[in-house]
matplotlib code that plots the C-alpha trace (Angstrom):
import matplotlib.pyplot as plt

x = [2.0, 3.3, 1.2, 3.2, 3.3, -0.3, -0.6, 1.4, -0.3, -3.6, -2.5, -1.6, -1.5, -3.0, -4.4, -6.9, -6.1, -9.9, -11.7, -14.6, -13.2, -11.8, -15.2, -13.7, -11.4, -14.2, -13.8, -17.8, -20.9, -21.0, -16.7, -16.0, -13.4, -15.8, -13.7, -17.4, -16.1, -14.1, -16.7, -18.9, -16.0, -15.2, -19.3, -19.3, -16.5, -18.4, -21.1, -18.8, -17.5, -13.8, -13.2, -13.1, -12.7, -9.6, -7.9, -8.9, -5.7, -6.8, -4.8, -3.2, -2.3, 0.9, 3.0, 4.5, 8.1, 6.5, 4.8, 8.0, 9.5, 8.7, 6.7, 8.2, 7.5, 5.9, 3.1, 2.3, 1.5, 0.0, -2.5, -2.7, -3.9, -6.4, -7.9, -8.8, -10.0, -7.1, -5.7, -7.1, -7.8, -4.9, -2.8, -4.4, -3.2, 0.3, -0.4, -2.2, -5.0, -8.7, -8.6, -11.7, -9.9, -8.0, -10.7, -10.2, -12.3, -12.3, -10.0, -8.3, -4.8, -6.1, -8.3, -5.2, -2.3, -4.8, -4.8, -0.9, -1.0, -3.1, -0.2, 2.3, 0.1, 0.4, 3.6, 4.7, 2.6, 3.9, 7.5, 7.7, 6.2, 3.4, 1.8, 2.6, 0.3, -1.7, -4.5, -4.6, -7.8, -7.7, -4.4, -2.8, -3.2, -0.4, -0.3, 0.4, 4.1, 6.9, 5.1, 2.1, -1.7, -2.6, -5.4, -7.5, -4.0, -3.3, -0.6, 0.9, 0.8, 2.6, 5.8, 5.8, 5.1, 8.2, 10.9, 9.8, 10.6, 13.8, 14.4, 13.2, 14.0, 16.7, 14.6, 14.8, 10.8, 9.2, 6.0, 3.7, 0.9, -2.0, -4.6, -5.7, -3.7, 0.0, 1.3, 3.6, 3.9, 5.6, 7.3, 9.2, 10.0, 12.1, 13.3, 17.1, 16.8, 18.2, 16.9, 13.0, 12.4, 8.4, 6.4, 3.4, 0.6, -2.0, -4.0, -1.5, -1.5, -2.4, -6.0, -6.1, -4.6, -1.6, -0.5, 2.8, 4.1, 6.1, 8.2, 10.8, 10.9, 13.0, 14.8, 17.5, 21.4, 21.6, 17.8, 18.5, 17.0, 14.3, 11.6, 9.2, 6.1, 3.6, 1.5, -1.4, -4.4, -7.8, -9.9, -7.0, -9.4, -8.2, -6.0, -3.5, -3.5, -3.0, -0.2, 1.8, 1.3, 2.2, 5.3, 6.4, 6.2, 7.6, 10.7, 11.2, 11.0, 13.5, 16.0, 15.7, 15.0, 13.6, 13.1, 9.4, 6.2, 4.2, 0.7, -1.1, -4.6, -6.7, -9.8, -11.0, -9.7, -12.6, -15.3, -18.0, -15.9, -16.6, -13.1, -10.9, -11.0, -10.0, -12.2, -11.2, -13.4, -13.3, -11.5, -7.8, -9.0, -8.8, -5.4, -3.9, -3.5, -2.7, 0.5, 1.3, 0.9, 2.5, 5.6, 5.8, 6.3, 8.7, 10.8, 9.9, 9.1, 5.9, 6.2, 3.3, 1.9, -1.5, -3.3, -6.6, -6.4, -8.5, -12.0, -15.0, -17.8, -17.9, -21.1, -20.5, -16.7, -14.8, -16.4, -15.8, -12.6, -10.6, -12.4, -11.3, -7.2, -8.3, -9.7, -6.5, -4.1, -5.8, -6.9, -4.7, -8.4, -11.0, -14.5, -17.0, -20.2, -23.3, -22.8, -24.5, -28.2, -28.0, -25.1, -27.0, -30.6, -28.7, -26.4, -29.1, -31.1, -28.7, -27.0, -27.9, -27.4, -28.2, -26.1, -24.3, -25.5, -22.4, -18.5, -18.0, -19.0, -21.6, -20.6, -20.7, -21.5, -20.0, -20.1, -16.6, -14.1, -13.5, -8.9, -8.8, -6.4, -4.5, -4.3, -3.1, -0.2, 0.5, 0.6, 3.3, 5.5, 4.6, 6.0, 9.4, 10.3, 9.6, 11.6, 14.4, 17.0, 16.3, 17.4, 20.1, 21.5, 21.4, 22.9, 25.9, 26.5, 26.6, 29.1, 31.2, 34.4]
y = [-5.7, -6.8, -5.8, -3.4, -1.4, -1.1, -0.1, 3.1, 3.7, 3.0, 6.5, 8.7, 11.9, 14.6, 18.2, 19.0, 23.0, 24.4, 28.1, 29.0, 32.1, 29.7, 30.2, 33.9, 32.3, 32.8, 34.0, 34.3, 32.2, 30.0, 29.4, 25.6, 26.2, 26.5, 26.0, 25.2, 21.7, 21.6, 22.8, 19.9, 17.6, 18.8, 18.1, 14.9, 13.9, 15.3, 13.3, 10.2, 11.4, 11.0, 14.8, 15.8, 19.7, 18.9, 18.2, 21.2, 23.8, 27.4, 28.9, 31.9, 34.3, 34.4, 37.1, 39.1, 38.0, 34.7, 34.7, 36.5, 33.5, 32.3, 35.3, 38.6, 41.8, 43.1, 40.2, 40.2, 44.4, 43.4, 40.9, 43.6, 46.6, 43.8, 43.1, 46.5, 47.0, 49.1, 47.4, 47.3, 45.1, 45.9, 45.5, 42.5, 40.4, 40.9, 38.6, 36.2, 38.3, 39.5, 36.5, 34.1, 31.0, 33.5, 36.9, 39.5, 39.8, 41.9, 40.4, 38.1, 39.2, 38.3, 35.4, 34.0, 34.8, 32.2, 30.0, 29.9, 30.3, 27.4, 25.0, 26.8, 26.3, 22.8, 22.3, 23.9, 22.0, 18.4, 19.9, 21.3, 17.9, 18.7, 16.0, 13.4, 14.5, 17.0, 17.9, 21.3, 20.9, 24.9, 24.2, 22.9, 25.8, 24.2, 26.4, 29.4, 31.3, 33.4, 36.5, 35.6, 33.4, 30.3, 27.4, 29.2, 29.7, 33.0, 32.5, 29.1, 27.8, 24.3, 26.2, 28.5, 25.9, 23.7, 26.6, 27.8, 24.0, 24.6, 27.8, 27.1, 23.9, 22.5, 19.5, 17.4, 17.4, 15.1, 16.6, 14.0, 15.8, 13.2, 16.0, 15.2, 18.8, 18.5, 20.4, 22.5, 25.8, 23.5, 21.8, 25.1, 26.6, 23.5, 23.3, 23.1, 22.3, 19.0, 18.9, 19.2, 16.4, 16.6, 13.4, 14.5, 11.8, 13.8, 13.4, 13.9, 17.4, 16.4, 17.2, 19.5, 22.5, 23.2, 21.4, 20.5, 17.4, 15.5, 12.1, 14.7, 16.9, 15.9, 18.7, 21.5, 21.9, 20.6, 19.1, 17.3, 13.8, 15.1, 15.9, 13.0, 12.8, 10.6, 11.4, 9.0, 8.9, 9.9, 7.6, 6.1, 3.7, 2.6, -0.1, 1.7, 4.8, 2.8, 0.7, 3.8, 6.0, 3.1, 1.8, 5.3, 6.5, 3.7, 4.4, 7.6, 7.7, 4.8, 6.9, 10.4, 9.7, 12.5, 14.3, 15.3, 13.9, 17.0, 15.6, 17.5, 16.1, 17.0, 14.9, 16.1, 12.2, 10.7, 9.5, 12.6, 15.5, 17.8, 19.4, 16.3, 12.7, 10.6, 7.6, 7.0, 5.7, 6.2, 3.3, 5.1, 7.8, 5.2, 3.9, 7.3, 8.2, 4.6, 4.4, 8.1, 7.1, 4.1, 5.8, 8.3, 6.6, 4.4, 6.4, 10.0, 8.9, 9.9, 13.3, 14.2, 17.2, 16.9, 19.7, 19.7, 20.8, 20.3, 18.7, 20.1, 17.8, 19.3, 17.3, 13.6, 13.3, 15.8, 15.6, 11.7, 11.5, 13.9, 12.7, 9.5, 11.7, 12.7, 8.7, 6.7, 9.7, 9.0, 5.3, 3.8, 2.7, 4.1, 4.6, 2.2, 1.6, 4.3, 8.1, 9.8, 10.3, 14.0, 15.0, 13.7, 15.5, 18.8, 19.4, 17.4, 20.4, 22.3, 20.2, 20.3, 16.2, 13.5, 12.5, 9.5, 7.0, 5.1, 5.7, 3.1, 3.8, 1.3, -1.1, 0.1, 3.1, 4.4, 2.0, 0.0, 1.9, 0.3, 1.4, -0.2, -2.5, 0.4, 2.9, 0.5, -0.5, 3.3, 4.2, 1.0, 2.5, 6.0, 4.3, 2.9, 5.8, 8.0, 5.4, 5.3, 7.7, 5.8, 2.4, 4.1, 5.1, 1.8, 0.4, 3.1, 2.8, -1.7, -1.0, 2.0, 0.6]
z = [-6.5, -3.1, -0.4, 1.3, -2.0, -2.1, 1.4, 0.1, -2.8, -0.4, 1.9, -0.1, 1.0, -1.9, -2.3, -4.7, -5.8, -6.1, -6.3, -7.3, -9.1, -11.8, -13.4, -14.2, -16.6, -19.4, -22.5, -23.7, -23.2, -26.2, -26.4, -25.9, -23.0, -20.0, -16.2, -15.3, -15.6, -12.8, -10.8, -12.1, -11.0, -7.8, -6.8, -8.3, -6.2, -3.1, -3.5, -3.5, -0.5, -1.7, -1.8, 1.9, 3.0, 4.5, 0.8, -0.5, -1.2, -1.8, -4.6, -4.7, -7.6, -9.5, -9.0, -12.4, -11.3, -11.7, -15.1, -16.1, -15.6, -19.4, -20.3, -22.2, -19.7, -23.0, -23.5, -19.7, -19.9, -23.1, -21.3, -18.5, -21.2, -22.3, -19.0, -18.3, -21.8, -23.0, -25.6, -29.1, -31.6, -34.2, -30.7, -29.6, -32.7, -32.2, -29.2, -29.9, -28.1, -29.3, -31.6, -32.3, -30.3, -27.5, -27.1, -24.9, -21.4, -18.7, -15.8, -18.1, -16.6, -13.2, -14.1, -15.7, -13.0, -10.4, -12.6, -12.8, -9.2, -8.3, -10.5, -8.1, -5.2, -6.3, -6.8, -3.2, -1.6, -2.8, -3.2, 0.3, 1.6, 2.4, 0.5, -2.1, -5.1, -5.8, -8.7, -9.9, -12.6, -13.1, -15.2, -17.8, -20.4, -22.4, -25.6, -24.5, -25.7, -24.6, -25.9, -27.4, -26.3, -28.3, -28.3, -25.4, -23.2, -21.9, -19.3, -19.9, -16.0, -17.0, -18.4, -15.4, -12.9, -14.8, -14.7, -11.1, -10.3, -11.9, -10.3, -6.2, -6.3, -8.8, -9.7, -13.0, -14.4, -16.6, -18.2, -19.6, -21.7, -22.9, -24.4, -27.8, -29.0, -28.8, -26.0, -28.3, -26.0, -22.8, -25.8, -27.2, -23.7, -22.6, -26.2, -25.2, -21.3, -20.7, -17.0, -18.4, -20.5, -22.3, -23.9, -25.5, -27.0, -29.3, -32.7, -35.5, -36.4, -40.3, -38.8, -35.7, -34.0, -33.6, -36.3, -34.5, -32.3, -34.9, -34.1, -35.5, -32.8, -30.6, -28.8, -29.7, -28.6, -24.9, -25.0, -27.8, -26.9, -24.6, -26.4, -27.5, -29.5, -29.8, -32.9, -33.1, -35.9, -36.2, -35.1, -32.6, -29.9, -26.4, -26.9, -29.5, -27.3, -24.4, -25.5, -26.9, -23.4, -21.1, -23.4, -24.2, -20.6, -18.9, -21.5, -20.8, -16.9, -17.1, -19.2, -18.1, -14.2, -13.2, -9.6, -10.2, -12.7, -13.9, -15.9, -18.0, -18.4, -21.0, -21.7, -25.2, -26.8, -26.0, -28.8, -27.4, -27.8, -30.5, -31.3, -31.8, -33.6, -31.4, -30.5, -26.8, -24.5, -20.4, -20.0, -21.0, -18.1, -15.6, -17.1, -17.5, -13.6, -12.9, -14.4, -13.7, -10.1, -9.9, -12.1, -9.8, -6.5, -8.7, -9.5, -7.6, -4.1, -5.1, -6.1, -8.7, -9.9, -12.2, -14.2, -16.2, -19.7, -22.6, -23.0, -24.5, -23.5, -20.4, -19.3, -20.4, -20.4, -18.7, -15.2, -14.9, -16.6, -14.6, -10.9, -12.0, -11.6, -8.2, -7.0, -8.4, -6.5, -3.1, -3.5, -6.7, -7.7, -10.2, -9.7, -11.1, -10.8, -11.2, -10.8, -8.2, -8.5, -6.9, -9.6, -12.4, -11.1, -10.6, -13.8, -16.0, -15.8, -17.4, -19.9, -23.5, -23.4, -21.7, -19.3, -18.5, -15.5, -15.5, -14.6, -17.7, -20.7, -22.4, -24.8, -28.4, -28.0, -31.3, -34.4, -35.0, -36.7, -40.4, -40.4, -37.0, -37.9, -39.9, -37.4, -35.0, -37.2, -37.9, -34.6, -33.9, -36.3, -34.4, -31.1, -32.9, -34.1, -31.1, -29.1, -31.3, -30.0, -26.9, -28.0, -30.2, -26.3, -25.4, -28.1, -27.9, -23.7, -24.4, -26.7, -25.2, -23.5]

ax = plt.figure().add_subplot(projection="3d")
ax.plot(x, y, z, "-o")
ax.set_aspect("equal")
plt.show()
């Protein structure tokens, strides 16, 4: 990279979206989605002294006008009625509500509108120029519907953020979604829109929620051609994943050229978390932001939006992988090295395992996976296929007169 490049990507300018009510987002004690991740990773990047007060961008709430942006009037007094204990059970089910993933908690209509808040928080403050990226780890609830919750998503803060892009600004958004779980409820609600264009690398849904995500799906009427899937194997390591997000992505920007990069960041495909079976280690959480950032001032002069998402080792994974978001957006660099001592002394005390001393993750850690050279090849043919309509383009425009 010439040296004048990296003297941009060396100052960026970026806000990191952070309240401590984010905790409130909690649907009971023992449920894996726990915001007190962000929390942990917030600290952790304290105590490395790359988080200073003066990046931090208090959120506000979303208005109703707002969530009724992609949610039905009905769901949103639905979630309302729910929040202050009104609704029942029978009710509940209709949306999506009072189930074992999605229960019903007191303040869950409020808990939720901040979260879609902070993404909007987010997204004014990089779109109004305030700054060049910003990280909004409260977000990325990406399964939630027009009029119903899903996968531990209430409001569906990506989708809103996306169509208030649309709306305020008249941008063309690129949504890259690398949680393990196909990001099926961003997917459906840009179905047809040809100015929103969604890649989404996850576990094939043979084996995990929500089942959807196919090479298949690849957009409806007008969106035809820009929806893309990237449905990888169990037991996918580093370098397949790798190689299908950064050939996939680099595809895609190329072809659709969008205005803005939205991210949504979920670290549950890492070897340690207990809800998916993926064997990634922290070295594609390093990549991840890399190319996202480098993309972005490519092709978007910079403009980049990242959310949080999924991850349910909250203690060993989730904390590192998404500070590691917040150090490439300000420096273009990971971290490396040792954690802090004083994050490890205080959070140690309440974790339920040991953890990690390191940024990296040690060398065989988890025993060699047997179908490596399978999975790999499967995944290949994955990436073809995804790609396909792409090259078909190509192929057509060469040979138009």
């Amino acid at each position: 990279m010439a040296e004048h490049a990296r003297d941009v990507i060396m100052k960026c300018q970026s806000a990191f979206v952070y309240s401590d009510a984010f905790t409130q987002y909690k649907f009971r004690d023992d449920h894996p989605f726990n915001q007190l991740r962000v929390q942990m990773t917030k600290e952790l990047l304290e105590l490395e002294n790359s988080l200073q007060p003066e990046h931090l961008l208090s959120p506000r709430s979303a208005t109703e006008e707002e969530l009724a942006l992609v949610h039905s009037s009905t769901y949103i007094d639905a979630v309302k009625k729910a929040s202050a204990g009104n609704l029942k059970e029978e009710e509940g089910m209709e949306f999506g509500i009072g189930t074992e993933d999605t229960p019903m908690f007191k303040g869950m209509h409020e808990a939720s509108s901040l979260l879609v808040g902070s993404t909007l928080t987010a997204i004014d403050a990089v779109l109004e120029g305030d700054c060049e990226h910003s990280l909004n780890l409260g977000g990325g609830l990406h399964h939630g519907f027009e009029r119903k919750a899903s996968g531990f998503c209430i409001y569906n803060d990506g989708a809103v953020g996306i169509e208030y892009i649309r709306k305020k600004y008249g941008y063309k958004v690129l949504y890259v979604d690398t949680d393990a779980h196909h990001g099926d409820g961003v997917q459906w609600l840009f179905y047809d829109d040809p100015n929103v264009c969604t890649l989404s690398i996850h576990e094939t849904g043979r084996y995990l929620f929500p089942g959807t995500g196919n090479v298949t799906e690849r957009g409806l009427k007008e969106g035809y051609g820009y929806s893309f899937n990237l449905p990888i194997d169990a037991f996918t390591e580093d370098e397949s994943f790798l190689e299908l997000y950064e050939s996939a992505f680099k595809e895609i920007v190329e072809y659709f050229n969008p205005d803005v990069i939205v991210t949504q960041n979920g670290a549950d495909a890492h070897y340690f978390d207990p809800l998916t079976h993926l064997c990634s280690t922290m070295q594609i959480y390093e990549r991840i932001p890399k190319l996202a950032h480098e993309l972005a001032h490519k092709h978007c002069e910079g403009r980049w939006i990242a959310l949080g998402g999924g991850g349910y080792d909250i203690w060993r994974v989730v904390p590192r992988a998404w500070a590691q978001i917040w150090k490439t957006m300000t420096t273009g660099k990971p971290f490396s090295g040792n954690l802090p001592a004083k994050w490890i002394e205080k959070w140690q005390k309440k974790s339920p395992v040991d953890l990690p001393s390191t940024w990296h993750d040690p060398e065989g850690f988890y025993k060699p996976i047997p179908r490596k050279a399978e999975i790999t090849e499967k995944n290949k043919k994955v990436l073809a296929n995804a790609l396909q309509f792409i090259h078909n383009q190509k192929k057509y425009n060469h040979l138009s007169p």
